[in-house]
GUVOVEX-416170 format. One line per 10 residues: number of its first residue (from 1); their letters; for each residue x, y, z of C-alpha. Coordinates in steps of 0.2 Angstrom, whole numbers. Each point is the difference from the previous one (the first is absolute). Layout:
% residues N
NUM	A	X Y Z | ...
***
This chain:
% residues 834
1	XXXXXXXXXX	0 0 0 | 5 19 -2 | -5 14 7 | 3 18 -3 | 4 8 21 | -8 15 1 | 10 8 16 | -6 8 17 | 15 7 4 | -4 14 13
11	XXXXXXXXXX	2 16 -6 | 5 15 12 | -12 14 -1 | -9 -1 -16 | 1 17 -7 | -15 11 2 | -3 9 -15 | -14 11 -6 | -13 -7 10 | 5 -18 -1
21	XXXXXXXXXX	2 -11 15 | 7 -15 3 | 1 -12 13 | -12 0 16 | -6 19 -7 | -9 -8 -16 | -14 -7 13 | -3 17 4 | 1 6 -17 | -12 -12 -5
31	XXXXXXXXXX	-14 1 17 | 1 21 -4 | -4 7 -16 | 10 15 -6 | -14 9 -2 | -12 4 16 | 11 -13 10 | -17 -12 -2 | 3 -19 8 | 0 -14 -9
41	XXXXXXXXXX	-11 -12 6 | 4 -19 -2 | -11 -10 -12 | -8 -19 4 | 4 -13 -12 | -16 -11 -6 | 12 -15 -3 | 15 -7 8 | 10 -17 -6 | -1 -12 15
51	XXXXXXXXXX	12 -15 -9 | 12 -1 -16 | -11 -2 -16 | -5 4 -16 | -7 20 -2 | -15 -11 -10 | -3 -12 17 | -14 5 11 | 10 -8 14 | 15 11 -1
61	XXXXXXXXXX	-13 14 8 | -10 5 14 | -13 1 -4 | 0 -15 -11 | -1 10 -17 | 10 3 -14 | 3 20 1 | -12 11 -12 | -1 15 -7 | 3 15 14
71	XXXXXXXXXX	7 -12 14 | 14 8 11 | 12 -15 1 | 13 -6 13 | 15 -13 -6 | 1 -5 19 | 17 -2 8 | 7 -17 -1 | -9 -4 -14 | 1 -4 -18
81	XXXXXXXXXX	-12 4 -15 | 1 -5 -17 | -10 13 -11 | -6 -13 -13 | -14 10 -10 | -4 13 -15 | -12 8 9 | -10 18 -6 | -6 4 19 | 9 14 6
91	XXXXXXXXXX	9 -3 17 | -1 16 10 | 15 -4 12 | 12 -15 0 | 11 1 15 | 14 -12 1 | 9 -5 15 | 0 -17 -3 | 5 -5 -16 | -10 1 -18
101	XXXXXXXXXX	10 -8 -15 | -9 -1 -17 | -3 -18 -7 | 13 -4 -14 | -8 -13 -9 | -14 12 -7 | -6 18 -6 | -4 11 14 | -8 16 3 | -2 11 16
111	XXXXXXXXXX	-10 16 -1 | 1 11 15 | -1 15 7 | 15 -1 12 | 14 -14 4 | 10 2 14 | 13 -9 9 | 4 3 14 | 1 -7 19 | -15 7 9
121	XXXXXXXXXX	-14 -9 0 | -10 17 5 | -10 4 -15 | 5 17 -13 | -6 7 -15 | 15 10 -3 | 12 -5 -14 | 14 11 0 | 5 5 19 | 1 -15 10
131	XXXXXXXXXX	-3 -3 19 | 17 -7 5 | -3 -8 16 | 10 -12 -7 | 15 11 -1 | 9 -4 15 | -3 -17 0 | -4 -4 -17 | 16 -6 -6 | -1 -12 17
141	XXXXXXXXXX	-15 -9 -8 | 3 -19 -4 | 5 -4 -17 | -16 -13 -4 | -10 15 9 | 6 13 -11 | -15 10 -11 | 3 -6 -18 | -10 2 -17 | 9 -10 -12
151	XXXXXXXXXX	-6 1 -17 | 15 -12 -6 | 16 0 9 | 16 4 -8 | 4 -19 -1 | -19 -5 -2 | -6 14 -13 | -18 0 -6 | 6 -15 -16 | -5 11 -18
161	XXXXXXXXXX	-16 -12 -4 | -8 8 12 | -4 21 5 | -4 3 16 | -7 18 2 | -5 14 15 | -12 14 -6 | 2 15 12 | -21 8 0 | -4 16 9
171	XXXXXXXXXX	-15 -3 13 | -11 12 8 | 7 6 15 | 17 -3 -3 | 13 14 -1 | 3 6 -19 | 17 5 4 | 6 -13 10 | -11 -18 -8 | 0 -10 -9
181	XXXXXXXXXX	16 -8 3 | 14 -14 6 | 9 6 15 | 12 -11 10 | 2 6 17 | 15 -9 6 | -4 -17 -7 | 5 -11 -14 | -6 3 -19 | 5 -9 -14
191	XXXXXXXXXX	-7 2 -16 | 9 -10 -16 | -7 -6 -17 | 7 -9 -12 | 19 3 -7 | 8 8 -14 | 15 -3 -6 | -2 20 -7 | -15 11 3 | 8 12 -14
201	XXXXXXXXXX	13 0 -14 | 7 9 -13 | -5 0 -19 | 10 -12 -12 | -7 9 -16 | -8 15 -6 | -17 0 2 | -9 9 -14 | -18 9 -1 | -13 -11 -4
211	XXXXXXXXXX	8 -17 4 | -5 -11 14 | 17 -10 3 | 14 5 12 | 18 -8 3 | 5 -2 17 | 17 0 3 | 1 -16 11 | -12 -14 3 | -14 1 15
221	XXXXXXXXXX	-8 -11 9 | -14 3 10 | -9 9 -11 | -16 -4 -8 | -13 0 -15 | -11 15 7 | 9 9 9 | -1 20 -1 | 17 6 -4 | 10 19 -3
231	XXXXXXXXXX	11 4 -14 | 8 13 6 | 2 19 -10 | 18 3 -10 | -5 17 -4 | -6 13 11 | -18 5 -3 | -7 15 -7 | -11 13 9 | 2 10 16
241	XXXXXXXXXX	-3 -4 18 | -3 -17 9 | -3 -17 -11 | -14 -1 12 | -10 13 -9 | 9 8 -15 | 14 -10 -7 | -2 -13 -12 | 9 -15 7 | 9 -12 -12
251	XXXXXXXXXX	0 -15 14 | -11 -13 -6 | -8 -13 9 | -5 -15 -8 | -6 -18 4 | 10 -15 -5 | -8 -11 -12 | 15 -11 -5 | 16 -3 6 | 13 -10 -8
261	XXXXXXXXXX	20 -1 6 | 4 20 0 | -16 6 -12 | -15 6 9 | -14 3 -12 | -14 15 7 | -16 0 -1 | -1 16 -9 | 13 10 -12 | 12 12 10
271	XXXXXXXXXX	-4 18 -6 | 17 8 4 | 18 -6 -5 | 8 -10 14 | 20 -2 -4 | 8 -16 6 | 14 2 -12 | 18 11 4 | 4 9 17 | -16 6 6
281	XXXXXXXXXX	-15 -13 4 | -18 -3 5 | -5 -11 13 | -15 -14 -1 | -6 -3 18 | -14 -9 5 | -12 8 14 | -9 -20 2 | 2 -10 17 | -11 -12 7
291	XXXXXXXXXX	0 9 17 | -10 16 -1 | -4 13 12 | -10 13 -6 | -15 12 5 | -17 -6 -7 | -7 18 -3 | 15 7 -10 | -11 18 -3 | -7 0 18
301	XXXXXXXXXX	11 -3 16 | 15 -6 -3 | 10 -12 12 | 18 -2 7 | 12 -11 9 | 13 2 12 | 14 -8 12 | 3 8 18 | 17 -2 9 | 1 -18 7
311	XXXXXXXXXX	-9 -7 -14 | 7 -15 -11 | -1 -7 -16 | 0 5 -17 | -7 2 -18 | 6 -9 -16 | -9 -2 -18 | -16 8 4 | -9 15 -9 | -8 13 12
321	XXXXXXXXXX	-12 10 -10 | -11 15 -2 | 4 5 18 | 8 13 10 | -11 16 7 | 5 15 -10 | 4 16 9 | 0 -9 17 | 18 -3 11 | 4 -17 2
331	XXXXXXXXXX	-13 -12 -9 | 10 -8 -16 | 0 -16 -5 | 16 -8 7 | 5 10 16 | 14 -5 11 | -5 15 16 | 14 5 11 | 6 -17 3 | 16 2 2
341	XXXXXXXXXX	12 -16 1 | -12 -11 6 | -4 -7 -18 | 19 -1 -4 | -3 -17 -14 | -18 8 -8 | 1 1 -15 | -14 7 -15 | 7 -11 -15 | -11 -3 -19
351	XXXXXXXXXX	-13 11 6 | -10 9 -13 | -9 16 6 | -13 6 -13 | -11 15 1 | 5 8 17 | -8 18 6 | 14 0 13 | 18 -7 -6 | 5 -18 0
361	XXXXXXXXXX	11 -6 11 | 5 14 16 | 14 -4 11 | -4 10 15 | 14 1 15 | 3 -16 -5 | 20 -9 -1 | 3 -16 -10 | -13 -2 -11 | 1 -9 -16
371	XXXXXXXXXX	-9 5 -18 | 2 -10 -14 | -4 -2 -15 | -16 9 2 | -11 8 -15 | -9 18 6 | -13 4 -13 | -8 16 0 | 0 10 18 | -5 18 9
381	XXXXXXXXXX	15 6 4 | 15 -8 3 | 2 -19 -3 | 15 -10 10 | -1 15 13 | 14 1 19 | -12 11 10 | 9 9 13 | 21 1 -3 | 3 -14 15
391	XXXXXXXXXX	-1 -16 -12 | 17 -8 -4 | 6 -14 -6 | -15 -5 -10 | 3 -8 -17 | -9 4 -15 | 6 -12 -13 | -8 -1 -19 | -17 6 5 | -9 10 -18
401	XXXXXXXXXX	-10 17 3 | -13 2 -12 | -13 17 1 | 3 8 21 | -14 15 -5 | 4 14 7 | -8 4 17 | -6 13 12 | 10 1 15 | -5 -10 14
411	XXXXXXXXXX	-8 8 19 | 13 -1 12 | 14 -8 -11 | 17 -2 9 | 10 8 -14 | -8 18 -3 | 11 3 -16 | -6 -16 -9 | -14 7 -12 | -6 -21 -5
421	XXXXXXXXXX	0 6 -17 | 4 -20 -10 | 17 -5 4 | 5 -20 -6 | 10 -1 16 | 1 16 15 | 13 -2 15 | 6 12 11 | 17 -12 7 | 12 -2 -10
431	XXXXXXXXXX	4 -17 12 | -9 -13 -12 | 1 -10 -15 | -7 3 -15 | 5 -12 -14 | -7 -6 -16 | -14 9 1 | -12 7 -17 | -11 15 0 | -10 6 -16
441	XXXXXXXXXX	-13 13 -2 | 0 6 17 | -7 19 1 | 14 8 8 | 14 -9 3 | 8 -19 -2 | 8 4 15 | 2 12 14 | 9 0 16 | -2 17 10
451	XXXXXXXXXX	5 6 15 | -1 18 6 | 2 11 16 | -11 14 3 | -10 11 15 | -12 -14 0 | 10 -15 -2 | 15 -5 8 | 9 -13 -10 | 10 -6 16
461	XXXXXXXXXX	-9 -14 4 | 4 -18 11 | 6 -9 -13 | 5 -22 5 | 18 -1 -1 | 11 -17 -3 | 3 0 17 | -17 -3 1 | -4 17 10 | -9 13 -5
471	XXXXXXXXXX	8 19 2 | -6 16 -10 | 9 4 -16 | -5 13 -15 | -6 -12 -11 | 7 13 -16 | 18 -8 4 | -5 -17 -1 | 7 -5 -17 | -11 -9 -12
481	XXXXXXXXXX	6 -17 2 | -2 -12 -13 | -9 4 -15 | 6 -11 -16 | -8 -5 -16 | -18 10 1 | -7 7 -16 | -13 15 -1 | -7 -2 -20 | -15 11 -6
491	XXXXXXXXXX	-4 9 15 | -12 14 2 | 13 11 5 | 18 -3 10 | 7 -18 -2 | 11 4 17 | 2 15 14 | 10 0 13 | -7 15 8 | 6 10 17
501	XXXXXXXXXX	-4 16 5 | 9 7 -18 | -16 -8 -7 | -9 17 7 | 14 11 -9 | -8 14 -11 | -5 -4 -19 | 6 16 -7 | 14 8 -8 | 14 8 12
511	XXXXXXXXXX	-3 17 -3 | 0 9 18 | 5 1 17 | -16 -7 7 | 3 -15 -12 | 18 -2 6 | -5 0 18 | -13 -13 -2 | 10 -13 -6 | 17 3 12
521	XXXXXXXXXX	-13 -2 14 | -7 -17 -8 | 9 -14 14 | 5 -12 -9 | 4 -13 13 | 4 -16 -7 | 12 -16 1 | 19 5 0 | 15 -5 -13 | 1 -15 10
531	XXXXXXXXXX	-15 -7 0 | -9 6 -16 | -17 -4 -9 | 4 -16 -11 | -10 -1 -17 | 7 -14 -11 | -8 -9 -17 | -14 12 0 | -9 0 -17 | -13 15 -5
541	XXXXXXXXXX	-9 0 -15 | -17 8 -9 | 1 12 16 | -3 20 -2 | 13 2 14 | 12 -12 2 | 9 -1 15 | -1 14 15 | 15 1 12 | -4 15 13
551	XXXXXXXXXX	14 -9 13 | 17 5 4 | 12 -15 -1 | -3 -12 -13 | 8 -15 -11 | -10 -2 -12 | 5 -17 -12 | -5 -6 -16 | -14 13 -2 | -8 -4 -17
561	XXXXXXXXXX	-16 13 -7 | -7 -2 -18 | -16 9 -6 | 0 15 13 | -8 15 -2 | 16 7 15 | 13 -12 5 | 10 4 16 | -12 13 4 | 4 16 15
571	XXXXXXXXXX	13 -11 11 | 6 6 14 | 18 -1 -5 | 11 -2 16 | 11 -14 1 | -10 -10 -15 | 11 -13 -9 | -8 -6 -14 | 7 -17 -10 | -6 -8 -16
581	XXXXXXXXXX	-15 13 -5 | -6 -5 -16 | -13 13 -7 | -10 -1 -18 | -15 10 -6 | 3 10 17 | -10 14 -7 | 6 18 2 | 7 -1 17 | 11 -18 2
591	XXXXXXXXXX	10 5 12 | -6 16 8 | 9 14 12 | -1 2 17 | -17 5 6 | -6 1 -17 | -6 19 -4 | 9 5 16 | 17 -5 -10 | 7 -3 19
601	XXXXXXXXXX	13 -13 6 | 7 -1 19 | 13 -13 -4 | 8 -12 -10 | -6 -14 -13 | 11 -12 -10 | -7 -13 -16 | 10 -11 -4 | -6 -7 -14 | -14 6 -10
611	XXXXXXXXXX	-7 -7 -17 | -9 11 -10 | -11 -10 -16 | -8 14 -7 | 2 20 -1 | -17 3 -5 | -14 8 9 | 11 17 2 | 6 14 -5 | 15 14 7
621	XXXXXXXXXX	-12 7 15 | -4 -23 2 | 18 -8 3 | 4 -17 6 | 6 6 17 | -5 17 4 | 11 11 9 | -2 7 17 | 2 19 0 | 1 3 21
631	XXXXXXXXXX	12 -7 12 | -9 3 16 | 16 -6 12 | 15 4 -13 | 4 -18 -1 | -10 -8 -11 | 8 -11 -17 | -6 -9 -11 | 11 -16 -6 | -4 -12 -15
641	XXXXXXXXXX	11 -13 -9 | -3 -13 -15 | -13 10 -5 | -6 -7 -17 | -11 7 -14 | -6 -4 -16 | 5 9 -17 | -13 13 -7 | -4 18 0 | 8 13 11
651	XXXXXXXXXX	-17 9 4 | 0 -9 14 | 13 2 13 | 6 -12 12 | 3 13 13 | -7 17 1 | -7 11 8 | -20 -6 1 | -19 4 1 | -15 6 -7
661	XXXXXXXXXX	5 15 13 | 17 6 1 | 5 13 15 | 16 10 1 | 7 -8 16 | -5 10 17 | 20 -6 7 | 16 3 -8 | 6 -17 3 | -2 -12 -14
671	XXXXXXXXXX	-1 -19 0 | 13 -7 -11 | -2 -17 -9 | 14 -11 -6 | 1 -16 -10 | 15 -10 4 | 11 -6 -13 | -9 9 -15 | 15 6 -7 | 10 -17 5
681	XXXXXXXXXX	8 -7 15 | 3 15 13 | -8 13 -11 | -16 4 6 | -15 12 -11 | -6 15 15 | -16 6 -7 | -7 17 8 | -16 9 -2 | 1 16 -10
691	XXXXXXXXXX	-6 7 14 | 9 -3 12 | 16 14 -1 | 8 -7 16 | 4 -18 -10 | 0 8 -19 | 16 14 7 | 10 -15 10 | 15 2 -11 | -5 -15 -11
701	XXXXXXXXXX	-4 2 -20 | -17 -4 -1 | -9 -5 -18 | -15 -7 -11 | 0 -19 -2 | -16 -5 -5 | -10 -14 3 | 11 0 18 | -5 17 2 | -13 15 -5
711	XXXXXXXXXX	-6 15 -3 | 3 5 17 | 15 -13 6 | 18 1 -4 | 15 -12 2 | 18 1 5 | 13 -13 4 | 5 -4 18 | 13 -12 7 | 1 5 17
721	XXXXXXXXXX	-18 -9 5 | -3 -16 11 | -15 -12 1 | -8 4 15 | -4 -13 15 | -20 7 5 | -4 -13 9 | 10 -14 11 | -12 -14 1 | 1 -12 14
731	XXXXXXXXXX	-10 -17 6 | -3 2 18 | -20 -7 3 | -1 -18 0 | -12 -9 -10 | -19 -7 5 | -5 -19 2 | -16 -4 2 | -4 -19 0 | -17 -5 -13
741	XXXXXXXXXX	-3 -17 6 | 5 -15 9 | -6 -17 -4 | 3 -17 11 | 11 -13 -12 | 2 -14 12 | 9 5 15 | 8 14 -7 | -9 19 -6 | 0 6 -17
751	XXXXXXXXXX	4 17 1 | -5 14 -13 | 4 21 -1 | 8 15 -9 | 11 13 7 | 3 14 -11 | 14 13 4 | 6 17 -6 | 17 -11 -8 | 1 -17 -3
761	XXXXXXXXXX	-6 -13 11 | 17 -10 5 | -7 -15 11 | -17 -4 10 | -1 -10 15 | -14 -10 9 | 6 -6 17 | 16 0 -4 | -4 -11 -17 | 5 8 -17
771	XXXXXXXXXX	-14 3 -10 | 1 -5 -20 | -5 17 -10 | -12 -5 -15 | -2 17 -8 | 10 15 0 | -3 17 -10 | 1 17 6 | 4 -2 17 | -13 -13 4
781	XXXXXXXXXX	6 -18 5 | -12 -13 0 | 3 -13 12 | -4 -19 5 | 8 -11 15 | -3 -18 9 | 4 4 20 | -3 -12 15 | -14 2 10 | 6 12 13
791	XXXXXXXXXX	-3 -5 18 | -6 15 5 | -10 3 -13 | 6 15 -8 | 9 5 -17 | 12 14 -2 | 1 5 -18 | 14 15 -3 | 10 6 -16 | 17 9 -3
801	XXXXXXXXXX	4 11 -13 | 14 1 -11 | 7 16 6 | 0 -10 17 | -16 5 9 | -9 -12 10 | -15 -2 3 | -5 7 21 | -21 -3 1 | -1 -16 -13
811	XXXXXXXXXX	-16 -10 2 | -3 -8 14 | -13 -13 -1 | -8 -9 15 | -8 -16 -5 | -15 -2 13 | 4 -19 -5 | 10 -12 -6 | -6 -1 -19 | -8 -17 -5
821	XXXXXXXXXX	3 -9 -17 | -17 -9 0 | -8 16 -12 | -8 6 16 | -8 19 -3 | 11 13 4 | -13 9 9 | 1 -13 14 | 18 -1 4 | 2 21 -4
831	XXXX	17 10 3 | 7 16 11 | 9 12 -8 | 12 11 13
***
């Protein structure tokens, strides 16, 4: 048997943050509305199950019924029911403090108002706040006494000839804002349907207009004659505002009426061209599981569910659909709420999330967590969404963002700077992993991480440490810290924005004090030379902007932008290294100047490498890399090498001075630019601005050299210049272990996890026994090892990193029991996490 450990590690002092509590305070929270302070009173239940039977069995009940329409419904502790039907009555409450598993061997449908688990038996119609009587003992609860609703387990899933189905109804008297939904409250939750080997994949082929066959680039399994699937947009949609209203989206979704090896065959022609040829590809996912949760009035009330600190358990290949409550905090679809470490092993894996009013998946004061090869289809607001800056070392690994709307900004939000206006992916701690990942057609951005200081917001906040202690730090100096192989393609706007305070900067030309002042006064805070934001293998295409940096200190790798209307668009440059930029029909603007029509630059920047394919899109006033005209701090260069260009018409400079707007500069220090090695070895090209008489009267003899330079550029040879060191990266975090699963194999455990790191994971150890890494790619190790039963029943599972980090806080995991090899159901033996 297997079990995925959902872990009740103890947390000290859940934060307390915007009005959400945690720990004994949810109780009051739930017993005293927020308005008028009105009690709470408990409900009855009309049945209770005296015995372990079927759902379908009168006997299972007192009274000896099988439950009907509007029943309230207690799981009694100590018991065990298997819900065995497809029934239409709608359940008013199921409360679950025994156990209730769904019957594999058949279709089944719940339809409920609310479904909790939790380990009161004290009757509550709220769905979102739970009483947490069970807070301080909870955890102390005997494993076969633990509250579990298993619909599959992640050894046992629900097998694919069968669906088993929970339809979330709105009743009369319930709280619109709060029901319908699935909260656990400290108990154990599984939900898992019936594996993929890939829930999406790329194109093989082009897909044309009007055809009704697509290429996948690798053989699926899993996947099935009638199941709805999304071919995702190449180019970006025309129109203005939000694909939820104006845009016309070029995603498709289809049903599969044949498949054959690679070749899907629709069930309707494609209307839009679908490339699955060259560099930049489509996507074919498939939004089908045979575990569904979804709201039954999809117009009316929607529902939601959610996991409170202590909980266990875990989702894996089921679609969660039409739900989420727009415009109201905290009720999305798949919400892991303030739990801290205590789910250190959850993971969210296959999932597919269709037609949410509130985001997809949201990771909420949550460490640890695990989301994989998810498909997010059409959302209000963001998608994959880190709610309040205090979530670290959560993995987001080859998940596919498809339509986050944009949204209104939601009452009481933690982060007041955060307009929910359709992002793929939104963090605000640069402490996670974000790997893999697609995101196409979203309103605003692919992806946006922001953090930013103002009168309202502190950014210092207690953030987990890998000591395991918590101690306030300004979350702006917390270095993004692995980001690797993500692609942004036909957004609505921005492929990527690392945004800071400088994301408030002014949008205008420099032309005045007041100007000036404004953005010497913007703080922009951010991780030092040491410890910089890390952008590697990102790939932007069929964006307006393409990518965004508004952070001091960054290395920035294998950057690659193709079909931008602006490539590197208003950087903050300070301390930004850029390697491998590869940039075609970049538009006007491919690499632009600091600030953009400010024309400012506090500090340094060096390229080292930059590819250009094509020179078109531009003019004198539309360079390749426009030139910053203002050096705010005197200090500020700007550094290229192995810069490379096609052949063609000088009408379009390579460097110059740019934009629609051009101001005279406001300071009499000028940025100068060199390319090294331009002339040969040692002899370097220093291209100045016209404008600026500082650089143009520094004893060299400037000239003309179009395409290198422009109307407004000229060029002298220097020797005398060093590459500069920006940055002086170092490796000093360890990595993150989090253990998946353990299954019994005789007398000995079967032992399953990742670790994922900032580097390169060196070696992963689980009680002292080296674990065999199965897959490794972008800083993500895979990981399987056989270990002897331990005699006190605990696993210790730790990685070290190449640059010598170990691992302080690995995963510590308390089995409750000595795991049998007889198949027995994981929800019987249990585990601890510490």
């Amino acid at each position: 048997m297997s079990h995925v450990p959902s872990h009740v590690t103890r947390l000290a002092g859940l934060l307390l943050l915007s009005g959400f509590l945690t720990g004994r305070d949810v109780g009051a929270q739930h017993r005293h509305k927020a308005a008028g302070g009105q009690v709470h009173q408990p409900v009855e239940f009309s049945l209770r199950s005296v015995r372990d039977g079927a759902w379908s069995d009168p006997r299972t009940w007192e009274p000896a019924r099988v439950p009907a329409g509007g029943d309230r419904v207690l799981i009694s502790r100590g018991t065990r029911v298997t819900y065995d039907v497809q029934s239409p009555e709608v359940i008013r409450l199921v409360q679950v403090v025994g156990t209730l598993a769904f019957a594999r061997d058949r279709n089944t449908e719940l339809n409920v108002g609310l479904l909790t688990i939790r380990h009161t038996d004290v009757g509550s119609e709220q769905g979102f706040a739970c009483e947490f009587e069970g807070a301080e003992t909870g955890p102390q609860t005997p494993d076969e006494l633990w509250p579990s609703l298993l619909v599959g387990t992640p050894d046992q899933p629900i097998p694919a000839e069968h669906v088993a189905r929970i339809r979330l109804h709105h009743l009369e008297g319930l709280d619109p804002n709060d029901a319908p939904a699935i909260a656990c409250c400290s108990g154990r939750m599984e939900i898992h349907g019936s594996p993929l080997n890939r829930t999406w994949v790329k194109l093989a082929a082009d897909a044309r207009p009007g055809e009704t066959q697509v290429t996948l680039s690798e053989e699926v399994s899993g996947w099935r004659v009638g199941d709805e699937v999304l071919v995702t947009a190449w180019h970006r949609a025309e129109g203005q505002g939000s694909f939820r209203r104006n845009k016309q989206p070029q995603t498709e979704r289809r049903r599969i009426a044949a498949l054959s090896g690679r070749t899907l065959t629709l069930d309707a022609p494609l209307e839009f061209e679908h490339r699955g040829s060259g560099e930049f590809r489509a996507e074919v996912a498939n939004l089908s599981r045979n575990v569904i949760i979804e709201s039954a009035a999809p117009e009316g009330v929607r529902g939601h569910t959610v996991y409170h600190a202590h909980s266990r358990g875990g989702i894996s290949y089921a679609r969660f659909a039409h739900l989420g409550k727009e415009g109201v905090l905290g009720r999305y679809p798949i919400h892991y709420h303030l739990v801290g470490t205590t789910m250190r092993g959850s993971s969210v894996q296959g999932v597919a999330v269709v037609d949410s009013h509130n985001r997809w998946v949201t990771i909420h004061g949550t460490q640890y967590l695990v989301v994989r090869d998810c498909i997010g289809y059409r959302s209000v607001g963001h998608g994959y969404f880190l709610e309040d800056a205090t979530e670290v070392y959560n993995l987001l690994d080859r998940n596919l963002a498809v339509q986050a709307y944009s949204g209104k900004r939601l009452p009481q939000q933690v982060l007041p700077f955060d307009p929910n206006d359709g992002a793929g992916f939104w963090w605000s701690n640069g402490r996670n992993t974000f790997t893999r990942n697609v995101s196409t057609e979203n309103d605003e951005y692919g992806y946006r991480y922001d953090m930013q200081h103002s009168r309202s917001f502190s950014a210092t906040l207690p953030i987990l440490q890998p000591d395991g202690s918590r101690r306030p730090v300004d979350v702006r100096t917390i270095p993004i810290w692995r980001f690797e192989e993500n692609e942004a393609r036909a957004e609505g706007f921005y492929g990527m924005v690392v945004a800071a305070n400088g994301d408030s900067q002014p949008d205008v030309p420099l032309r005045d004090q007041r100007t000036l002042e404004q953005i010497r006064h913007i703080d922009w805070t951010g991780p030092d030379a040491r410890h910089p934001h890390v952008i590697r293998r990102l790939t932007i295409s069929g964006a307006h902007y393409g990518f965004r940096p508004h952070s001091p200190s960054m290395l920035i790798e294998d950057l690659r932008i193709d079909r931008v209307a602006y490539g590197v668009y208003r950087p903050a440059l300070d301390n930004h290294v850029y390697r491998n930029v590869h940039l075609s029909h970049a538009g006007p603007e491919p690499f632009n100047r600091g600030m953009d029509d400010a024309s400012a630059q506090n500090g340094s920047f060096s390229v080292d490498g930059l590819r250009i394919d094509d020179l078109t899109g531009g003019d004198q006033r539309h360079p390749v890399v426009h030139m910053s005209d203002n050096n705010l701090t005197g200090r500020a260069e700007s550094h290229f090498r192995n810069v490379s260009w096609p052949q063609g018409s000088a009408r379009r400079p390579i460097f110059n001075r740019g934009g629609s707007v051009r101001v005279p500069p406001i300071l009499d220090r000028g940025v100068p630019y060199f390319v090294h090695d331009y002339f040969g070895p040692g002899r370097h090209a220093k291209i100045v601005s016209t404008a600026a008489l500082d650089l143009l009267h520094d004893g060299h003899e400037y000239r003309s050299d179009p395409p290198l330079t422009g109307d407004e550029s000229a060029v002298a040879e220097v020797t005398d210049v060093e590459w500069p060191t920006l940055l002086d990266p170092v490796d000093d975090v360890p990595p993150a272990t989090i253990i998946l699963a353990v299954r019994a194999v005789g007398e000995r455990l079967h032992v399953r996890g990742v670790s994922h790191d900032n580097g390169e994971i060196a070696a992963i150890r689980v009680n002292g026994q080296p674990a065999e890494v199965l897959a490794r790619q972008a800083g993500v190790a895979d990981w399987q090892v056989l270990v002897d039963r331990p005699k006190d029943h605990q696993l210790l599972a730790a990685a070290v990193d190449d640059a010598g980090n170990q691992e302080q806080t690995g995963h510590r995991l308390r089995l409750a029991a000595l795991l049998p090899a007889d198949g027995t159901d994981p929800s019987v033996v249990g585990t601890r996490g510490q």
